[in-house]
PDB file of N, CA, C and O in Angstrom:
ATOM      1  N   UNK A   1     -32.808  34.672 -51.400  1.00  0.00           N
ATOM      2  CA  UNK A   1     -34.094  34.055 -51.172  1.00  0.00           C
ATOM      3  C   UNK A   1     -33.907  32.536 -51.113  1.00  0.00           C
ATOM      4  O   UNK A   1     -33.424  32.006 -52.114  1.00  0.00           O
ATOM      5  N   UNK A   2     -34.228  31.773 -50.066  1.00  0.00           N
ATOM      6  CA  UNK A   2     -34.735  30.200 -50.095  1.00  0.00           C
ATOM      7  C   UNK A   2     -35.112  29.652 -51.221  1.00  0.00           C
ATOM      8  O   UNK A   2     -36.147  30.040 -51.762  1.00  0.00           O
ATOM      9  N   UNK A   3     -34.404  28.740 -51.722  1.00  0.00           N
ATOM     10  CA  UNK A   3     -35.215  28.038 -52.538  1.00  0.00           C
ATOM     11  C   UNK A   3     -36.226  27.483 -52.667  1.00  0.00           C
ATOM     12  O   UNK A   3     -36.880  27.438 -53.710  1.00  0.00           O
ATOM     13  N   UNK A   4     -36.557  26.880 -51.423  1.00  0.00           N
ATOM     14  CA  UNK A   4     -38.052  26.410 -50.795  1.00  0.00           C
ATOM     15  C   UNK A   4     -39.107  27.435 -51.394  1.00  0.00           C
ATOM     16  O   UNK A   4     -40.087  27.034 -52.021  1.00  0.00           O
ATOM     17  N   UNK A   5     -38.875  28.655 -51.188  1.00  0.00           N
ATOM     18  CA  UNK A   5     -39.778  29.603 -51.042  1.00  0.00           C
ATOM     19  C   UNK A   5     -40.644  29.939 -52.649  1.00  0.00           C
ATOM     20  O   UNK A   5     -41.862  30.042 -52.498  1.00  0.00           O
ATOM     21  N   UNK A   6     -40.200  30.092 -53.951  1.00  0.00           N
ATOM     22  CA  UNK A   6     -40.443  30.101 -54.986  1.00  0.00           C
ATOM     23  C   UNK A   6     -40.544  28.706 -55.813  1.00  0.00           C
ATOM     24  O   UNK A   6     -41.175  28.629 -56.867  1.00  0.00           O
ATOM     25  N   UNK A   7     -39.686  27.342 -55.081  1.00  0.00           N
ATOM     26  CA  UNK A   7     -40.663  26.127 -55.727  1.00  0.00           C
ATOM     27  C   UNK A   7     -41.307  25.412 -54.654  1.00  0.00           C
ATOM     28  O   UNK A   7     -41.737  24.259 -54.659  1.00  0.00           O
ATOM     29  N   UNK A   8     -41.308  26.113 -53.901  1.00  0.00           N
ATOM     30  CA  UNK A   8     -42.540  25.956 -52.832  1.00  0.00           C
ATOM     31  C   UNK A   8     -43.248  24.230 -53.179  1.00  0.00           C
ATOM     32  O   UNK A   8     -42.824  23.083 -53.037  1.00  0.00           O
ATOM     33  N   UNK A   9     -44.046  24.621 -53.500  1.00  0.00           N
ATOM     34  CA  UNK A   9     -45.495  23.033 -53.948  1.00  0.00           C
ATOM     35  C   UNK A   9     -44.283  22.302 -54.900  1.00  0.00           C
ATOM     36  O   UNK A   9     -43.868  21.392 -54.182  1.00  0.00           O
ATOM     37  N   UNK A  10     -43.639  22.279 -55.986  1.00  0.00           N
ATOM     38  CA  UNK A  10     -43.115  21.585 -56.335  1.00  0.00           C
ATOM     39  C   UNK A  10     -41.995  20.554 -56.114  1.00  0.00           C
ATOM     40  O   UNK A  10     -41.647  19.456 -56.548  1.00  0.00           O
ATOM     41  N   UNK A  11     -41.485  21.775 -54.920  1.00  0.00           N
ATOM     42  CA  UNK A  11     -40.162  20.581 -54.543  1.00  0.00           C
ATOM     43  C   UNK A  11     -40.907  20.339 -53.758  1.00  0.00           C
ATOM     44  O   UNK A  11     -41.140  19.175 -54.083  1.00  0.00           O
ATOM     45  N   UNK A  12     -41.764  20.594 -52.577  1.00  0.00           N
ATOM     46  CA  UNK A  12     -42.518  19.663 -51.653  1.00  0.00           C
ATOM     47  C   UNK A  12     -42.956  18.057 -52.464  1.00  0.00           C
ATOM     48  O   UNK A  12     -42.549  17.005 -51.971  1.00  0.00           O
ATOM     49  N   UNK A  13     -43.767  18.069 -53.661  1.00  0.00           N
ATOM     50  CA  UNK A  13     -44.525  17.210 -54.028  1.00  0.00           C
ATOM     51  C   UNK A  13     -43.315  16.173 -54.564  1.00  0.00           C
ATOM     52  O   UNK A  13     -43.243  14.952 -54.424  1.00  0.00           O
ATOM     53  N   UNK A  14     -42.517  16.973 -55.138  1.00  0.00           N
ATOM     54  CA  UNK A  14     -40.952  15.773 -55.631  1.00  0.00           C
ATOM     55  C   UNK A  14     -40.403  14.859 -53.876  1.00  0.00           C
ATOM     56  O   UNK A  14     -40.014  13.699 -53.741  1.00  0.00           O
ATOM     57  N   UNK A  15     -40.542  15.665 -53.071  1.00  0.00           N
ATOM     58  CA  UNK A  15     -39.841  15.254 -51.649  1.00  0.00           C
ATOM     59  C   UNK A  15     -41.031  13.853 -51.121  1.00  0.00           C
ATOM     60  O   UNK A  15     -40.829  12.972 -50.284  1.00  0.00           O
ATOM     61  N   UNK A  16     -42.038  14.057 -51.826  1.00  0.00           N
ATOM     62  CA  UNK A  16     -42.940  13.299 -51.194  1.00  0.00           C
ATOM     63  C   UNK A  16     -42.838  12.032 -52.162  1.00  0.00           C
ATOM     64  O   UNK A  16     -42.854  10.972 -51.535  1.00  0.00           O
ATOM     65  N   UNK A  17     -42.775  11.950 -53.019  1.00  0.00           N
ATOM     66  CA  UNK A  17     -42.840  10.671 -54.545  1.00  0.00           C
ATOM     67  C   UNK A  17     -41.810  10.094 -53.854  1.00  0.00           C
ATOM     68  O   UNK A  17     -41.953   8.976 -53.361  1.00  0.00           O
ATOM     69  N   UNK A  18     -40.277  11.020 -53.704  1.00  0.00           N
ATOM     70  CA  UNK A  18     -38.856  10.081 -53.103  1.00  0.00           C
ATOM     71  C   UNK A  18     -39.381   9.088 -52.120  1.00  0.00           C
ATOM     72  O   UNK A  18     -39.291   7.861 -52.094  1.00  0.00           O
ATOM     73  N   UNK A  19     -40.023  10.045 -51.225  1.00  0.00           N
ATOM     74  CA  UNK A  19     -40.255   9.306 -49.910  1.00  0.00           C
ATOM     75  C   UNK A  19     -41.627   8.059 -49.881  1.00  0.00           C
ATOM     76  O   UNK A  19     -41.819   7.091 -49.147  1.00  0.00           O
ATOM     77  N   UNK A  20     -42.135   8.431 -50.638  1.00  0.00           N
ATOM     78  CA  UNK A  20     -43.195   7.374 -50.921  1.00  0.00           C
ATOM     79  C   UNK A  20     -42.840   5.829 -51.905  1.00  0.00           C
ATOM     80  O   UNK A  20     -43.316   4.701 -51.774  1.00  0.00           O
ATOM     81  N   UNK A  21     -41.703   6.424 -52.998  1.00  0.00           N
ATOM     82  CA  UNK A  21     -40.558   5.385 -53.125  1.00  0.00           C
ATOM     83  C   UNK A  21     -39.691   4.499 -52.621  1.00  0.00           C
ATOM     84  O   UNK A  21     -39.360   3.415 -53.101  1.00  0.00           O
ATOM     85  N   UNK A  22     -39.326   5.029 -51.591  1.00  0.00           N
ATOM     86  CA  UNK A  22     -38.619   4.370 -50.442  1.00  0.00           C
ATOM     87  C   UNK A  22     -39.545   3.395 -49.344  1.00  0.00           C
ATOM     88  O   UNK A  22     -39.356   2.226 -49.009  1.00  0.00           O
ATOM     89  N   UNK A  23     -40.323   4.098 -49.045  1.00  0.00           N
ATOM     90  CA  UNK A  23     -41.109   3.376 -48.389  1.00  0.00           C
ATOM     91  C   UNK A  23     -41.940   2.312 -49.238  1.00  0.00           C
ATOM     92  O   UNK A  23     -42.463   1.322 -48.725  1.00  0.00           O
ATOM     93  N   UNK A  24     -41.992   2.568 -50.341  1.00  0.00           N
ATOM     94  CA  UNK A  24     -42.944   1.364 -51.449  1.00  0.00           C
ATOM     95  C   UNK A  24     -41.456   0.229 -51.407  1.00  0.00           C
ATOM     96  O   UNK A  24     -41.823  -0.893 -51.756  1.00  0.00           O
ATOM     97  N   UNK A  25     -40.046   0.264 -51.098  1.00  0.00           N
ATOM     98  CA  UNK A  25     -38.968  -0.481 -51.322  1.00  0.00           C
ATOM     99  C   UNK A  25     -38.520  -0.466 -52.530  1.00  0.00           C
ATOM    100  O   UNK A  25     -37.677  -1.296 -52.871  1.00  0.00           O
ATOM    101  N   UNK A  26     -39.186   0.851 -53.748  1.00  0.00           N
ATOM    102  CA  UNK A  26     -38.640   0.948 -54.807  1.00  0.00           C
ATOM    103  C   UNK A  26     -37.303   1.359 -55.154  1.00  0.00           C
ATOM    104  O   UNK A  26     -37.270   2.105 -56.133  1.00  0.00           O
ATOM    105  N   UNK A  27     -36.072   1.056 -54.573  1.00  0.00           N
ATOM    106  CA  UNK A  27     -35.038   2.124 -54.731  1.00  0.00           C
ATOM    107  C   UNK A  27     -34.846   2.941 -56.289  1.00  0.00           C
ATOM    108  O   UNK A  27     -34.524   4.128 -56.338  1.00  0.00           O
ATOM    109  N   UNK A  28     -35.089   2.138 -57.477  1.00  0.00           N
ATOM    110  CA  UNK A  28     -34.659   2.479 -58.616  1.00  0.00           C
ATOM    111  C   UNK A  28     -35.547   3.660 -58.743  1.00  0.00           C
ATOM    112  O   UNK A  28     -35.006   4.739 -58.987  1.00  0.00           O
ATOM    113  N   UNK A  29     -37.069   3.595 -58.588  1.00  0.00           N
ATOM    114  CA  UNK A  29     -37.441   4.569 -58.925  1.00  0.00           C
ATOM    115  C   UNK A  29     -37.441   5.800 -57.810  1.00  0.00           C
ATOM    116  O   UNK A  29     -37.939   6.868 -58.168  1.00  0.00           O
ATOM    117  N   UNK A  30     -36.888   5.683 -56.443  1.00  0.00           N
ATOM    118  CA  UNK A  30     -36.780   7.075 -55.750  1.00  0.00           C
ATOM    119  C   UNK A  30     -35.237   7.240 -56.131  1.00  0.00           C
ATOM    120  O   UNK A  30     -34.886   8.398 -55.902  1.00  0.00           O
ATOM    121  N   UNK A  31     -34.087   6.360 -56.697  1.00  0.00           N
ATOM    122  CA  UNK A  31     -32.873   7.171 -57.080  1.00  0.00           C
ATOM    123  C   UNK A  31     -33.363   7.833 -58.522  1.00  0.00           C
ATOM    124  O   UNK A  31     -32.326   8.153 -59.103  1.00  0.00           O
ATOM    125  N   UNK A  32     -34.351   8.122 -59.225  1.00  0.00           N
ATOM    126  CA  UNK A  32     -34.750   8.625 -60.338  1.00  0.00           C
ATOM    127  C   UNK A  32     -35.606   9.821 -60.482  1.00  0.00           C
ATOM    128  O   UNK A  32     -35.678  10.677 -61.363  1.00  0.00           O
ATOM    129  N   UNK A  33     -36.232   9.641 -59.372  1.00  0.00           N
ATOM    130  CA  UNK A  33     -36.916  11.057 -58.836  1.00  0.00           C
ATOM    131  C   UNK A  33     -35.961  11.646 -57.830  1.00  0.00           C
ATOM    132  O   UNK A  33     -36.172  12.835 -57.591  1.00  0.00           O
ATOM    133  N   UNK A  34     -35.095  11.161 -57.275  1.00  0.00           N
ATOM    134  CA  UNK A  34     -34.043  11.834 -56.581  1.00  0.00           C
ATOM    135  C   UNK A  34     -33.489  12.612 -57.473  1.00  0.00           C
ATOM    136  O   UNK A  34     -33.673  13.816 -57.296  1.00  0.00           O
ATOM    137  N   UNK A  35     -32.553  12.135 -58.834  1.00  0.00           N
ATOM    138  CA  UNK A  35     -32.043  12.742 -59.358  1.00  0.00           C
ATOM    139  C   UNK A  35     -32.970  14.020 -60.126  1.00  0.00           C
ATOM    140  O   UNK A  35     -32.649  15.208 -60.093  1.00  0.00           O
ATOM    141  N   UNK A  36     -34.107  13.494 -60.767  1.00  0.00           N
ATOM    142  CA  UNK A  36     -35.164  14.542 -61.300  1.00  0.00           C
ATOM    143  C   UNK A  36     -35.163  15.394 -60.348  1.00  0.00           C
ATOM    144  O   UNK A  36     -34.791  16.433 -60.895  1.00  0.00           O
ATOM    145  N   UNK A  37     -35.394  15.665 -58.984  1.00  0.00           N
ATOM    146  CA  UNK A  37     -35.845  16.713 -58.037  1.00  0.00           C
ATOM    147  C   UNK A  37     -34.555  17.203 -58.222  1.00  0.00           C
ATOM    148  O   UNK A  37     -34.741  18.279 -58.790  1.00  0.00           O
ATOM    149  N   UNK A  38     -32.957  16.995 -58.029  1.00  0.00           N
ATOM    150  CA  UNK A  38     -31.798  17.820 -57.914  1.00  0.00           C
ATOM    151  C   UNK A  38     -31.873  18.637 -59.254  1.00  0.00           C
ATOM    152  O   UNK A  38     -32.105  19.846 -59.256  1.00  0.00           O
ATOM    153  N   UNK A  39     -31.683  17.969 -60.287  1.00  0.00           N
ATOM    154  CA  UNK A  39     -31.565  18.811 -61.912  1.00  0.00           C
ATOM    155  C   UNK A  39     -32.931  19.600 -61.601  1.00  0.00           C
ATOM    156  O   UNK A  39     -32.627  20.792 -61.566  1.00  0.00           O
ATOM    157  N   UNK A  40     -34.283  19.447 -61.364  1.00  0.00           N
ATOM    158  CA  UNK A  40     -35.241  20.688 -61.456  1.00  0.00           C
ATOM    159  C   UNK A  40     -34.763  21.793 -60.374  1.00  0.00           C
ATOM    160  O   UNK A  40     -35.093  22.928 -60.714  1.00  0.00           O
ATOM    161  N   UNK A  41     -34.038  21.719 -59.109  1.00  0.00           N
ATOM    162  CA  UNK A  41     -33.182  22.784 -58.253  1.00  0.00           C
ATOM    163  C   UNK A  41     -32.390  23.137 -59.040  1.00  0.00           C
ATOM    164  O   UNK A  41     -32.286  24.311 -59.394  1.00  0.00           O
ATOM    165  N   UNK A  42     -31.623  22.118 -59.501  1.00  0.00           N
ATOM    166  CA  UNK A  42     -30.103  22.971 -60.191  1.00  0.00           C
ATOM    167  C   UNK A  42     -30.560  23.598 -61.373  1.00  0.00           C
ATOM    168  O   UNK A  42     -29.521  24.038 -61.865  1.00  0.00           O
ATOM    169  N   UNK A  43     -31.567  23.924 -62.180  1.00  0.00           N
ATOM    170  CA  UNK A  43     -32.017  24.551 -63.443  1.00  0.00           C
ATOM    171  C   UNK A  43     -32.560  25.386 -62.845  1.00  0.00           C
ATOM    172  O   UNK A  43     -32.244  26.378 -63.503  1.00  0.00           O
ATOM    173  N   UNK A  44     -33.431  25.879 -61.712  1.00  0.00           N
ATOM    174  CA  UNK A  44     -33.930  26.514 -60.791  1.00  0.00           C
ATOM    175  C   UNK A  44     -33.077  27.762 -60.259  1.00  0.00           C
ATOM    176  O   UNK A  44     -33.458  28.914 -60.469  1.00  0.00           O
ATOM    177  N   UNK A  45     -32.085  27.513 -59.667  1.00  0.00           N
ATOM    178  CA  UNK A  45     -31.070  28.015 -59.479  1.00  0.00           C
ATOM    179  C   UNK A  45     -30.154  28.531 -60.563  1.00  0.00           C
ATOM    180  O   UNK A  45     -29.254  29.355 -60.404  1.00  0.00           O
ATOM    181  N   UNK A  46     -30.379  28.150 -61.282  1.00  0.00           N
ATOM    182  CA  UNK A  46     -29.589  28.564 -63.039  1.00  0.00           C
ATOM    183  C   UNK A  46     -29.929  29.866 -63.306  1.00  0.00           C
ATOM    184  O   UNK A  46     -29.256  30.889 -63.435  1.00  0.00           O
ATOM    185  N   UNK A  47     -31.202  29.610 -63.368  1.00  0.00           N
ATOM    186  CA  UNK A  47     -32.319  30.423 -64.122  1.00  0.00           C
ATOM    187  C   UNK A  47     -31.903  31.704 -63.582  1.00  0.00           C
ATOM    188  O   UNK A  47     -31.681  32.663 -64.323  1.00  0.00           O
ATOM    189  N   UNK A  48     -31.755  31.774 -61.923  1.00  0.00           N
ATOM    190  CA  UNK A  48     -32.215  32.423 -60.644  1.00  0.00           C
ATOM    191  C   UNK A  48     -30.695  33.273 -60.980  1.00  0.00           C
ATOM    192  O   UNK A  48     -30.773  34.460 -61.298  1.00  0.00           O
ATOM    193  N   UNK A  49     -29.696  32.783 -60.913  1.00  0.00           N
ATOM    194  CA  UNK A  49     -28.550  33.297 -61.004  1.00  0.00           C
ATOM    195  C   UNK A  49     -28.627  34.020 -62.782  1.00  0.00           C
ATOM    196  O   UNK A  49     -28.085  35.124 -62.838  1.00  0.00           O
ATOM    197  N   UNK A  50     -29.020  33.685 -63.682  1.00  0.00           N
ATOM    198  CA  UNK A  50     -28.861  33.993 -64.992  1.00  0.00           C
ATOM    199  C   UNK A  50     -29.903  35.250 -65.086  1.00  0.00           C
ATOM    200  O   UNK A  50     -29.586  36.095 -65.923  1.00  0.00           O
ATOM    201  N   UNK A  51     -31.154  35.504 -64.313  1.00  0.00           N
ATOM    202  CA  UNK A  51     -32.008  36.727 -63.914  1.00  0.00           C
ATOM    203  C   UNK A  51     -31.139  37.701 -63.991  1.00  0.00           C
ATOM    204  O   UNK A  51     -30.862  38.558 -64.830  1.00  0.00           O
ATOM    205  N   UNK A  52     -30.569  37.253 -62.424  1.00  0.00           N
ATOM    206  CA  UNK A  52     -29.532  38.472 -61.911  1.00  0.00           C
ATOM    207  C   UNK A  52     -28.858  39.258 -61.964  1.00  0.00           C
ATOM    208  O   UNK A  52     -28.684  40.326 -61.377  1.00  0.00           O
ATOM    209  N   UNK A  53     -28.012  38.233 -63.429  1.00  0.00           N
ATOM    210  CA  UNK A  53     -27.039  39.052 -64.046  1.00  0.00           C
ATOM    211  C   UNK A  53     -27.136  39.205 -65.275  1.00  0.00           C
ATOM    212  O   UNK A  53     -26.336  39.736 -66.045  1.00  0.00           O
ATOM    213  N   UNK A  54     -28.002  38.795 -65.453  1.00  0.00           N
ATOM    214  CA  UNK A  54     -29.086  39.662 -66.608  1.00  0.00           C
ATOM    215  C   UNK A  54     -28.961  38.956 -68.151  1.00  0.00           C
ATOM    216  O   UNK A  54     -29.233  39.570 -69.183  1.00  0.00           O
ATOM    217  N   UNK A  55     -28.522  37.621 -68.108  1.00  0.00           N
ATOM    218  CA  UNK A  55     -28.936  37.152 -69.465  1.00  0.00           C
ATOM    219  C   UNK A  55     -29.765  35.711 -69.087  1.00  0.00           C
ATOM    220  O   UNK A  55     -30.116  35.337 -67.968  1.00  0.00           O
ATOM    221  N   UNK A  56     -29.950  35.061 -70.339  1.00  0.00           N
ATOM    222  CA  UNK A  56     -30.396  33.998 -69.785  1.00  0.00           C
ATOM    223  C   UNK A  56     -29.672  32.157 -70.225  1.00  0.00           C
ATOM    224  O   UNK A  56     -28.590  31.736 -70.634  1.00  0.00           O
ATOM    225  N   UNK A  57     -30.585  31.732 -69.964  1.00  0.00           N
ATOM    226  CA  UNK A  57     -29.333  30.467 -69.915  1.00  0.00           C
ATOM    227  C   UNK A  57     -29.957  29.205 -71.021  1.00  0.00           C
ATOM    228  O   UNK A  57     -29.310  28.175 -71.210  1.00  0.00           O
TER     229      UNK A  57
END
């Protein structure tokens, strides 16, 4: 399954703060929500894989 698909609204709304960061010329704070949006995928994906095989993390 897509990841898109189950954090759906959330990673959308993280994709939008980055980009609204960048465009404000904030770099510090879109490399900070950059990193926040990767660790909430990569715990996302944790989780997703730790379901599967059946314990948790």
């Amino acid at each position: 399954m897509p990841i898109a698909t189950p954090r759906g609204k959330d990673a959308w709304n993280e994709h939008a703060r980055i980009i609204e960061a960048i465009g404000e010329g904030a770099p510090d704070r879109a490399e900070e929500l950059m990193r926040r949006h990767t660790r909430n995928t990569t715990d996302f994906y944790c989780r997703q894989i730790a379901a599967v095989a059946g314990r948790s993390v």
